[in-house]
C-alpha positions as CSV (number, residue, x, y, z in Angstrom):
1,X,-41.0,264.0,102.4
2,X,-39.2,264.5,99.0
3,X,-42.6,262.4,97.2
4,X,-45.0,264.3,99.3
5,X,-43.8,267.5,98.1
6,X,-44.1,266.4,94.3
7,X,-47.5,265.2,94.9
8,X,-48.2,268.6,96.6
9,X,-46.4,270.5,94.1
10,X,-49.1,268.4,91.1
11,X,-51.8,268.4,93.7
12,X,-52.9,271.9,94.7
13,X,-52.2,273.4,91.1
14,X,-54.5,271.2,89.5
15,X,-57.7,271.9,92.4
16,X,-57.0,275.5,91.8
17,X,-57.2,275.3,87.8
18,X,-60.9,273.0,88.2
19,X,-61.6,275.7,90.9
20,X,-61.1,278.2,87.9
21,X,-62.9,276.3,85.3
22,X,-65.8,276.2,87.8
23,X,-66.4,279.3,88.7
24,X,-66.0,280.3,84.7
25,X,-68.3,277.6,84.0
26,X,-70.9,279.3,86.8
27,X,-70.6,282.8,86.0
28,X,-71.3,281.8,82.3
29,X,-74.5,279.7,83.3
30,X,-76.1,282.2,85.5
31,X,-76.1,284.9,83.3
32,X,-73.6,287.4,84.2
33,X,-71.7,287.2,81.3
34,X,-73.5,286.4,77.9
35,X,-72.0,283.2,75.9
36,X,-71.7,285.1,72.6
37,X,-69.0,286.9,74.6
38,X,-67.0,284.6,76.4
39,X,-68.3,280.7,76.0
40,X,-68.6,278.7,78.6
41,X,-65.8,275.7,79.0
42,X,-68.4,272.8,77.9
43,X,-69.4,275.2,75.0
44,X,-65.7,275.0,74.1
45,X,-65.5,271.4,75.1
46,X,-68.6,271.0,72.8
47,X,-67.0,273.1,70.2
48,X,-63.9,270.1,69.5
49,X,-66.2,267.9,67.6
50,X,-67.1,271.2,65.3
51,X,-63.9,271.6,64.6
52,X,-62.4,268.1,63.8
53,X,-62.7,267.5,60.6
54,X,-60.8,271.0,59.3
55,X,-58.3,271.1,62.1
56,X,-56.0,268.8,61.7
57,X,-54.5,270.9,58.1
58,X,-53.9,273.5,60.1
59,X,-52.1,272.0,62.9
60,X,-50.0,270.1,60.9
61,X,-48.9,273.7,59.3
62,X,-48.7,275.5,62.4
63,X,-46.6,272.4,63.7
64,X,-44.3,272.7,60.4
65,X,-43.8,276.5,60.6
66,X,-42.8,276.2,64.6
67,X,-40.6,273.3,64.1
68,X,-38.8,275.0,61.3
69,X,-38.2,278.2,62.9
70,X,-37.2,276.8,65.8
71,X,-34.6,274.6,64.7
72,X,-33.4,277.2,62.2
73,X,-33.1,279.4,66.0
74,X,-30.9,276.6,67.5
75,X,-29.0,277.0,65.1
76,X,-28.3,280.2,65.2
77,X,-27.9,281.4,68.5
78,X,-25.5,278.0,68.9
79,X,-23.0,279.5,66.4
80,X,-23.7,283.4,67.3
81,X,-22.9,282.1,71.5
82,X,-19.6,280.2,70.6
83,X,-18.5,283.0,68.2
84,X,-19.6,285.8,70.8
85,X,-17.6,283.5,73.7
86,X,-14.8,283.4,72.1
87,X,-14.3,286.9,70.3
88,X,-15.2,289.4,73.0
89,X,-15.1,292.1,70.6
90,X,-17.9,290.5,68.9
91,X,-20.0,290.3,72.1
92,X,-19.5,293.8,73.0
93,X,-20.5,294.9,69.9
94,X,-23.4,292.6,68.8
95,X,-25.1,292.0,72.5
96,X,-26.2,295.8,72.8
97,X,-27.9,295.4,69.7
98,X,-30.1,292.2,70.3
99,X,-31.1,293.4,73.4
100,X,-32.2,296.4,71.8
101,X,-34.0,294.5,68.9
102,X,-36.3,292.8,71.8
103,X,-37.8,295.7,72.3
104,X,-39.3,296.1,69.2
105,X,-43.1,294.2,69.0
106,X,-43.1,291.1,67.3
107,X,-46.2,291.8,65.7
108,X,-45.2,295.1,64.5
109,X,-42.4,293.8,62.2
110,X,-45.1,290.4,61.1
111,X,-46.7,292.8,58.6
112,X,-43.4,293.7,57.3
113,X,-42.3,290.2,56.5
114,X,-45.8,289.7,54.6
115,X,-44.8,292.6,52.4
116,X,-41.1,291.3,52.1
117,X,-41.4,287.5,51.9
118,X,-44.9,287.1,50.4
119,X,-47.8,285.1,52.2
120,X,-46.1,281.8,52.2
121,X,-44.2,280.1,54.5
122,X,-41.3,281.7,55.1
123,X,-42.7,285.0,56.4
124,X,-44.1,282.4,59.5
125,X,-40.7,280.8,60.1
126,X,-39.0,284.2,60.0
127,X,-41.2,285.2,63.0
128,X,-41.0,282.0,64.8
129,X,-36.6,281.9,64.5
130,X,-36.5,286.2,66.1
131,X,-39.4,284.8,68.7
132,X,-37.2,281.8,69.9
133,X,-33.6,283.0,69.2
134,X,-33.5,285.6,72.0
135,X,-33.8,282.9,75.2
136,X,-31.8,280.3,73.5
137,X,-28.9,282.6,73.1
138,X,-28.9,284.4,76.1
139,X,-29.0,281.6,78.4
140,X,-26.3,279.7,76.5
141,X,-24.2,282.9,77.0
142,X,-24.7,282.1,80.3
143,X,-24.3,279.3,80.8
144,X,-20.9,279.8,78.7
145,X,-20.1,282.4,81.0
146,X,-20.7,280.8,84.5
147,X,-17.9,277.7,83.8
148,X,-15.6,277.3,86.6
149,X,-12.4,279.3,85.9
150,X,-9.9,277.4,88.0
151,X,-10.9,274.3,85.7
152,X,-10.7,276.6,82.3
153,X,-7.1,277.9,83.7
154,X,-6.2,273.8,84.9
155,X,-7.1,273.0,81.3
156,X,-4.9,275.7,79.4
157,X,-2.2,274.9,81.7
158,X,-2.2,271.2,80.5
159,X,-1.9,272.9,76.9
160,X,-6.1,272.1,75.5
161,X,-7.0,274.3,72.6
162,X,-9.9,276.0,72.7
163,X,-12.1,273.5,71.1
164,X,-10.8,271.1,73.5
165,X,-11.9,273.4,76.5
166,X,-15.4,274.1,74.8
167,X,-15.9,270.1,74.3
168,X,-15.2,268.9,77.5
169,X,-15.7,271.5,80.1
170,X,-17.5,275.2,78.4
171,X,-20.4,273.0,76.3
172,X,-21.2,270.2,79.2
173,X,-21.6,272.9,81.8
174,X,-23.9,275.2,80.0
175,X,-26.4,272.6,79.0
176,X,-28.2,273.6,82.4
177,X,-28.8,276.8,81.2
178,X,-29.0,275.7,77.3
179,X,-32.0,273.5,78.2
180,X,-34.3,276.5,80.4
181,X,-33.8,278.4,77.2
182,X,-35.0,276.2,74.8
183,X,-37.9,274.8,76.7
184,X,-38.9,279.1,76.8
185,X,-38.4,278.7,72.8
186,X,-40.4,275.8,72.3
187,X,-43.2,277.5,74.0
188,X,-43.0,280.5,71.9
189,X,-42.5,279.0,69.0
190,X,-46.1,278.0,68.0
191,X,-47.2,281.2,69.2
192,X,-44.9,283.1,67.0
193,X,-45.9,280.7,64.5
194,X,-49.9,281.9,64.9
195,X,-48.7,285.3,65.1
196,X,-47.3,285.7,61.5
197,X,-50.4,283.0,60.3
198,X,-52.6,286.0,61.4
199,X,-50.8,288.2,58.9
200,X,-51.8,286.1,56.2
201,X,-51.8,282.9,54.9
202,X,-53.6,280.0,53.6
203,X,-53.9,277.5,56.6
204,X,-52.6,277.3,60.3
205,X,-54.1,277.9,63.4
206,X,-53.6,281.4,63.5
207,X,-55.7,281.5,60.0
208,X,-58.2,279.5,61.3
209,X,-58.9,281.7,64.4
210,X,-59.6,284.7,62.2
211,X,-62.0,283.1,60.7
212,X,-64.1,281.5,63.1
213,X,-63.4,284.7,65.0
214,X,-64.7,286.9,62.0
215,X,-68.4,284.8,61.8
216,X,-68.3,284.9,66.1
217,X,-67.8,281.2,66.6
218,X,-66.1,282.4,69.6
219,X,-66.5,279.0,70.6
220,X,-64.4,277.5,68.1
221,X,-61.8,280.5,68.7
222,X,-60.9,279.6,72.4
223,X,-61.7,275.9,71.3
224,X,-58.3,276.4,68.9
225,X,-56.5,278.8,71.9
226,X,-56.6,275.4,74.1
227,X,-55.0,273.3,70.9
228,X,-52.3,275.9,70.9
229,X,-51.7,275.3,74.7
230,X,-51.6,271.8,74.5
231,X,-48.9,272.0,71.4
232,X,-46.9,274.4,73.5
233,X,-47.0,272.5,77.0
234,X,-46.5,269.2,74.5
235,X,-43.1,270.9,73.4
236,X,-42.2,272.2,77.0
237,X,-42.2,268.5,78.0
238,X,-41.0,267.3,75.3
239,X,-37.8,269.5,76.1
240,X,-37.4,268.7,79.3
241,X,-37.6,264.4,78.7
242,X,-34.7,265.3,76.3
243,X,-33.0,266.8,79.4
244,X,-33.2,263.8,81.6
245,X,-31.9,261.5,78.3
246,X,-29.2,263.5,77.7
247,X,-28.2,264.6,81.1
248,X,-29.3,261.8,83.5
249,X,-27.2,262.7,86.5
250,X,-28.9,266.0,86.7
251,X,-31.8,264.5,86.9
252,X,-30.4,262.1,89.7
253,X,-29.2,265.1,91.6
254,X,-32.6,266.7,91.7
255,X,-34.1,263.1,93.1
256,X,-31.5,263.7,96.5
């Protein structure tokens, strides 16, 4: 029953999304919306051997910019959680304010970092670390934060410090957590790295859809859209394998 529900759970998603693709596909050909508008899925399928030969530059660069950032975010929200876990006064203070900051448009301060960092590429890695450091660090807060107390008051009773209790017990529990927040960050992280591209820049995808987008290749534009979603899912996954390497009895748990 367990295998028939993961076949279901593949199954019927992927019939509904060539349901989609068909009826896109028919509207386009019959006329009811014009293909210099919204292309057709073989137009963008057709549209891939356009774009091959300049592509590849500016997915390497999008790909650099993303991977940057987003280790640079890791980083970050790793040291920002453990210091706001263990200093509450920190937390209380600090917390408020990202929250706050997430309400602020990302693509309202991009323009800002253009003006402030130049047109290179730290203005892209900037907007790629504030896109992916939210998730991370809330759900390892979390996860910090959902440990079992009777073991964290067994283990100062036995007389472990607290990098003893963070090592074996605080750190191992919250990777459940850590894990749904970084495969959110890797999915953001080429889109926030397109977002500051748009702002400027020499190559990268985001560059490269204003300016097929300027001459109407609108082909090319959502041809470069389904690159982006292939990176993104490619990340997602790639997230997720790391999971099951570094925590195989969660993933035996989820077989039962």
């Amino acid at each position: 029953m367990k295998r028939w529900a993961n076949i279901e759970d593949r199954v019927i998603p992927t019939i509904f999304f060539l349901i989609l693709i068909f009826i896109w596909e028919l509207i386009v050909r019959i006329g009811l919306v014009e293909r210099f508008i919204l292309p057709s899925p073989s137009d963008i399928l057709k549209a891939f051997p356009k774009i091959h030969p300049d592509i590849w530059k500016h997915i390497l660069t999008t790909i650099q910019e993303a991977s940057i950032g987003f280790v640079i975010a890791i980083i970050f929200a790793i040291a920002l959680a453990i210091i706001m876990d263990n200093v509450k006064l920190i937390k209380k203070a600090i917390y408020p304010l990202i929250i706050v900051s997430q309400t602020v448009p990302i693509i309202a301060l991009a323009p800002l970092f253009s003006i402030w960092f130049g047109l290179g590429i730290l203005p892209k890695v900037v907007v790629v670390i504030l896109v992916c450091f939210f998730p991370i660090l809330v759900s390892l807060i979390h996860g910090l934060e959902s440990v079992d107390r009777d073991l964290l008051n067994l283990l100062k009773s036995m007389g472990a410090s607290r990098f003893q209790i963070f090592k074996l017990v605080k750190f191992p529990a919250s990777l459940v957590s850590f894990f749904s927040g970084l495969r959110i960050a890797a999915t953001y992280s080429i889109m926030g790295a397109v977002i500051g591209e748009w702002l400027g820049g020499k190559s990268g995808l985001g560059v490269y859809m204003l300016r097929v987008k300027h001459s109407y290749a609108l082909d090319k534009f959502f041809a470069v859209i389904v690159i982006i979603v292939v990176l993104s899912m490619i990340l997602f996954k790639g997230i997720t394998a790391l999971q099951k390497i570094l925590m195989p009895w969660e993933h035996s748990q989820n077989k039962k």
